[in-house]
C-alpha positions as a Markdown table, in Angstrom:
| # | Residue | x | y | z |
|---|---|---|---|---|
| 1 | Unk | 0.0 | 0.0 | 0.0 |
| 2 | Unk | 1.5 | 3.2 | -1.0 |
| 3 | Unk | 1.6 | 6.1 | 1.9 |
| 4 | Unk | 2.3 | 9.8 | 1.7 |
| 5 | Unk | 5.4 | 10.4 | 2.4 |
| 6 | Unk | 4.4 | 13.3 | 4.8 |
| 7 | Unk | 2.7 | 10.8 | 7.2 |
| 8 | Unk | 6.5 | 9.6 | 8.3 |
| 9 | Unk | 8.9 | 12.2 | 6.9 |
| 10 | Unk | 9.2 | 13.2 | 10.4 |
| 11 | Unk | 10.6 | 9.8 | 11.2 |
| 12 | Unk | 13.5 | 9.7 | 9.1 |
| 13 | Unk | 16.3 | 11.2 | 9.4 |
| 14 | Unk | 17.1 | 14.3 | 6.3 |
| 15 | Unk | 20.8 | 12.9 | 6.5 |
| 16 | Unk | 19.5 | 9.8 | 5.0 |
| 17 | Unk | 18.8 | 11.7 | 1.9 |
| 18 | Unk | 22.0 | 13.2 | 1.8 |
| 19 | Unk | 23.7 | 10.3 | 2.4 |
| 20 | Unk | 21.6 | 8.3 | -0.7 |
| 21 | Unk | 22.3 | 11.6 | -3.2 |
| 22 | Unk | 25.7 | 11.2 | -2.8 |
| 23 | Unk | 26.2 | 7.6 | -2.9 |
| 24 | Unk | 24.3 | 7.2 | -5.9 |
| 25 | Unk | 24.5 | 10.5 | -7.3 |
| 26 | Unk | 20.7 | 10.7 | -8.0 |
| 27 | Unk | 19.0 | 14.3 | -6.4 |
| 28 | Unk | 15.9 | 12.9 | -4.1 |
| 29 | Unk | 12.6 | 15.5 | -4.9 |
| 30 | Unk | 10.8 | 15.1 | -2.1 |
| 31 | Unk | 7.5 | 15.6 | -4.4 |
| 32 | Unk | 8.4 | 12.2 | -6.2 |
| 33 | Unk | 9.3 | 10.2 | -2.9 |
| 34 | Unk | 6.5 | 7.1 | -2.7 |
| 35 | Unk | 6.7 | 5.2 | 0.1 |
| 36 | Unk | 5.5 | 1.5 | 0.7 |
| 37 | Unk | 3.8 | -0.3 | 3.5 |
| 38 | Unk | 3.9 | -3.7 | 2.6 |
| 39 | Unk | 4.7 | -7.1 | 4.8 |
| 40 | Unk | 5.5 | -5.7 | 8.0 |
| 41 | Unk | 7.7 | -3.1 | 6.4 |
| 42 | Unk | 7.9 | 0.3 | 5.3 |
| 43 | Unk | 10.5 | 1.2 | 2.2 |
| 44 | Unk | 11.0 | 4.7 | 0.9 |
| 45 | Unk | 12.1 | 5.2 | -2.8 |
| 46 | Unk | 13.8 | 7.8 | -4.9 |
| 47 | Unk | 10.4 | 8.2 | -7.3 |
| 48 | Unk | 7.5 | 5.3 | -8.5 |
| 49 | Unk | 9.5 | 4.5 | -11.2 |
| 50 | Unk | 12.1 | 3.0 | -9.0 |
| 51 | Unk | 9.1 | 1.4 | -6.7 |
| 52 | Unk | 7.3 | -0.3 | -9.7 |
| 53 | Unk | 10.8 | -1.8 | -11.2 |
| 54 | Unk | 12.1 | -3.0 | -8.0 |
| 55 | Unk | 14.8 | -0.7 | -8.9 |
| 56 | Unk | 17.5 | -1.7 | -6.1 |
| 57 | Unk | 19.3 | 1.3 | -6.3 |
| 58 | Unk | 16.0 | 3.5 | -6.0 |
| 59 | Unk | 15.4 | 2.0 | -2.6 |
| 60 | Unk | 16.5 | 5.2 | -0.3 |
| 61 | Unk | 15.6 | 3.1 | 3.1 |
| 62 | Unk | 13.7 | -0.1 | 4.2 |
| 63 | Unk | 12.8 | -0.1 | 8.2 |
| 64 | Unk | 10.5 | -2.4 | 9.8 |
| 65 | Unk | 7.1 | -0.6 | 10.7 |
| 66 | Unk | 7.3 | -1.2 | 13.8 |
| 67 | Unk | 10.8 | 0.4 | 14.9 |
| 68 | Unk | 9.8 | 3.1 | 12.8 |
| 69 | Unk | 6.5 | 3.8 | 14.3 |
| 70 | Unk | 7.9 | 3.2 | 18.0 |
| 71 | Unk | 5.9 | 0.0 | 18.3 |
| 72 | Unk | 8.7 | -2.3 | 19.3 |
């Protein structure tokens, strides 16, 4: 199930955006973020391109919902 990004932004760290820029070189728009809740997880990617091709090196982050959502 796609989420809006704005519902967990808060959650993640902005350094983890820096951090995926400049080890991929890829600039992160945070209009074109799409984050997934699926299986127990929650993964952020660079835009839905990346998301619906599985694109490994779109995936910015992958947590488990609940240590992101301070249920564990």
């Amino acid at each position: 199930m796609i989420i809006d990004f704005r519902a967990i932004a808060h959650l993640i760290p902005g350094w983890i955006f820096n951090e995926y820029g400049q080890l991929t070189g890829r600039y992160v728009h945070r209009d074109r973020i799409v984050c997934v809740a699926e299986n127990g997880r929650i993964q952020v990617w660079v835009d839905r391109e990346a998301y619906e091709n599985r694109d490994p090196e779109g995936l910015i982050c992958d947590y488990d919902a609940r240590d992101l959502l301070g249920m564990r």
